[in-house]
C-alpha positions as CSV (number, residue, x, y, z in Angstrom):
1,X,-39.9,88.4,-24.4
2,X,-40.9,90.5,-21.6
3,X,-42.4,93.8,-22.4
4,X,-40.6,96.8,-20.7
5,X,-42.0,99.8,-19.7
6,X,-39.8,103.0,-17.4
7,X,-41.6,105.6,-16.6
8,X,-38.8,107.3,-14.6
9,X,-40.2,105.5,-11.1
10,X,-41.1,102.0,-11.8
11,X,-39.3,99.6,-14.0
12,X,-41.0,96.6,-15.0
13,X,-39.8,93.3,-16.3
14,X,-42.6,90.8,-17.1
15,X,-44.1,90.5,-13.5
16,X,-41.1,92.4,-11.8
17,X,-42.0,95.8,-10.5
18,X,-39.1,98.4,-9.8
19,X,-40.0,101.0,-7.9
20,X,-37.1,102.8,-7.6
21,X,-38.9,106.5,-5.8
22,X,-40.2,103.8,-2.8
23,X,-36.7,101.4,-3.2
24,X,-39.5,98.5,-3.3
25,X,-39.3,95.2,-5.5
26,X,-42.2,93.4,-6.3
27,X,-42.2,89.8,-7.6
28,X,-45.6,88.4,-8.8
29,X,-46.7,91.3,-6.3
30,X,-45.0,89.9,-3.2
31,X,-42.6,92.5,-1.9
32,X,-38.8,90.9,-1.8
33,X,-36.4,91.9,0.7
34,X,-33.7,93.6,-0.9
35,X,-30.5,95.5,1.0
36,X,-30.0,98.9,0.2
37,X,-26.8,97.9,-2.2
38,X,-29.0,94.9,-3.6
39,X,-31.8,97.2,-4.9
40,X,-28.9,99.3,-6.6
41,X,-27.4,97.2,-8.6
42,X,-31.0,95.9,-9.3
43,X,-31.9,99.1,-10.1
44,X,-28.3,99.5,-12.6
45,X,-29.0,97.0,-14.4
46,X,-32.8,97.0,-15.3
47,X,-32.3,100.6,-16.3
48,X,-29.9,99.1,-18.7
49,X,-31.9,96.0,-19.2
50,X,-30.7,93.9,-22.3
51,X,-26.9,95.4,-22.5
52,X,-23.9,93.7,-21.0
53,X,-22.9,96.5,-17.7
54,X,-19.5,96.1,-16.6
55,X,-18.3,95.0,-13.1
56,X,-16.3,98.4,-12.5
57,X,-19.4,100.4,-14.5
58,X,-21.4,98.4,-11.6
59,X,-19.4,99.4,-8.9
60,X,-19.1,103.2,-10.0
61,X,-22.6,103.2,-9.9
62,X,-23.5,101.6,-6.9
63,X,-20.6,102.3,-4.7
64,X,-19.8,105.2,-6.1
65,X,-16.0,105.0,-6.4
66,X,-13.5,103.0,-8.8
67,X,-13.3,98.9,-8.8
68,X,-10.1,98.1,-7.1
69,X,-8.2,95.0,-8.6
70,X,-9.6,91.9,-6.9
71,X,-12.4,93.7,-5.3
72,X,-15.1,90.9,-5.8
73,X,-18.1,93.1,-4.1
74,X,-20.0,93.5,-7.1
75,X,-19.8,89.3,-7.7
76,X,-21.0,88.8,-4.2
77,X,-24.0,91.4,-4.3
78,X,-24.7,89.8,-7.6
79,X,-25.1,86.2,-6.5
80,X,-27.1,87.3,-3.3
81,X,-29.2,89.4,-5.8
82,X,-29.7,86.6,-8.2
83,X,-30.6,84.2,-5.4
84,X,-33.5,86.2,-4.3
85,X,-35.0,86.8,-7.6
86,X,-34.5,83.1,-8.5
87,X,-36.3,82.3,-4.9
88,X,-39.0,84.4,-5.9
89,X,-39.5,83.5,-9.9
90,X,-38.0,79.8,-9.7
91,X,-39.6,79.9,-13.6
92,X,-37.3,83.3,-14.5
93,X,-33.6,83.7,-14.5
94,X,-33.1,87.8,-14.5
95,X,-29.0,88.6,-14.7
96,X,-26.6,86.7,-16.5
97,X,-23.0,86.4,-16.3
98,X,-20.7,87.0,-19.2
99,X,-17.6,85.9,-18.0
100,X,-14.5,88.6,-18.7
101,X,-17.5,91.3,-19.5
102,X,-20.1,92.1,-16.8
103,X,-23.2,91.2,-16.2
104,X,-26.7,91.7,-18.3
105,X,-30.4,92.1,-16.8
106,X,-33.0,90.0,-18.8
107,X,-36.0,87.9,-17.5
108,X,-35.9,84.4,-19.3
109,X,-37.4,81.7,-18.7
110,X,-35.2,79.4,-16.6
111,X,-33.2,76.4,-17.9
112,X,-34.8,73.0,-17.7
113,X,-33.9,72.5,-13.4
114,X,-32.8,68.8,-14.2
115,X,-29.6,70.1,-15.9
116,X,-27.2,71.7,-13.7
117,X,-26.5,75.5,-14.8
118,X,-28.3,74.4,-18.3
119,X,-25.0,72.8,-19.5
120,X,-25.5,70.0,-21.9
121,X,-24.6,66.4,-20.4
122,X,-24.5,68.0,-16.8
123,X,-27.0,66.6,-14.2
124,X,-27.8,66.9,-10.8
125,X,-28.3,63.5,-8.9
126,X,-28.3,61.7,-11.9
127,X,-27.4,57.7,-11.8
128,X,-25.2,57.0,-14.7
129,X,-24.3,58.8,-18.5
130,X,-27.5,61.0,-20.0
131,X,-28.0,59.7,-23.0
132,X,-26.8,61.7,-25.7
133,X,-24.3,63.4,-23.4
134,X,-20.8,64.0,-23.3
135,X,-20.8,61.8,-20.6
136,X,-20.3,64.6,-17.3
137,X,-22.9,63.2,-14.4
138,X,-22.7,65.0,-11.0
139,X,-24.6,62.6,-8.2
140,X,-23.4,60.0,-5.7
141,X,-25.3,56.5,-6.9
142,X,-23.2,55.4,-10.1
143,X,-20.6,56.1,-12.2
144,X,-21.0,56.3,-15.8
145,X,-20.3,52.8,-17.4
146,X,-17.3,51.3,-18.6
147,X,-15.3,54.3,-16.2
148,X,-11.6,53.3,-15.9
149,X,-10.1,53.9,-12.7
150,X,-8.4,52.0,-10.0
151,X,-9.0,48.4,-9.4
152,X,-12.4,48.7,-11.2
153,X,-13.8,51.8,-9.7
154,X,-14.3,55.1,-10.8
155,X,-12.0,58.1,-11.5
156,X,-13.1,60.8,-9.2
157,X,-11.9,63.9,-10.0
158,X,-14.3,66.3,-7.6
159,X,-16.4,64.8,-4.9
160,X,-19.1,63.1,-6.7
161,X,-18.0,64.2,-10.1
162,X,-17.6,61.6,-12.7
163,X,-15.8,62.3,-16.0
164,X,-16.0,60.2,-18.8
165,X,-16.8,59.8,-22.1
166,X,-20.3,57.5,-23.4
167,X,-18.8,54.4,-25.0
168,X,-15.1,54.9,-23.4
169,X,-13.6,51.7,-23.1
């Protein structure tokens, strides 16, 4: 767990500096390149680092007026945010999304990077069924055996996305 420490101008977060008097980000000491709005909502959510901050409590914060209904500003700041940190700690995933709730700020290590988004039975370029998976593969080389689609081929339901069962006959 990474050890926090605010001391009103610098927030840290394992080897994340915040230093919110200077609106400077360090990652492993390396300065990031943050907009102005990135930094804020950076800045939101480490002070409130472990807790769940809602999009509209985001947006009050950062914006500094009320979240209008299908205002998706605070998603796009977020990914651009997350993107950077990722880029700079590929070992560290920093904000999470809780889907219907907001958004929490907490360095963890990152998911193993051969499963797409950490889901179970969900892999990037993969050639056929994981073992021990429900039987999703995302890649372009094969199709999980024993798939049942037209005239012996796959079903494709997304570009490159096989769905099927392990053992599905």
């Amino acid at each position: 767990m990474a050890s926090w420490a605010d001391n009103a101008s610098t927030l840290y977060a394992g080897e994340l500096e915040i230093r919110l008097g200077e609106g400077l980000v360090l990652a492993t000491g390396q300065a990031l390149t943050l907009s102005v709005r990135e930094f804020e909502l950076l800045a939101a959510m480490a002070r409130r680092a472990g807790a769940i901050v809602t999009r509209g409590e985001l947006y009050a914060e950062v914006w500094g007026g009320e979240l209008r209904p299908g205002d998706r500003s605070v998603d796009v700041y977020v990914s651009k945010l997350r993107g950077k940190l990722e880029a700079a700690m590929p070992d560290r995933r920093f904000i999470h999304t809780h889907p219907g709730f907001g958004y929490r700020f907490q360095p963890q290590p990152s998911r193993d990077p051969g499963t797409a988004a950490g889901s179970p039975g969900v892999t990037a370029g993969s050639t056929g069924v994981m073992a021990g998976s429900p039987g999703v593969t995302a890649g372009s080389q094969a199709a999980p055996q024993d798939a049942d689609g037209v005239d012996g081929q796959p079903e494709v339901f997304s570009r490159n996305v096989y769905i099927g069962a392990v053992g599905d006959s």
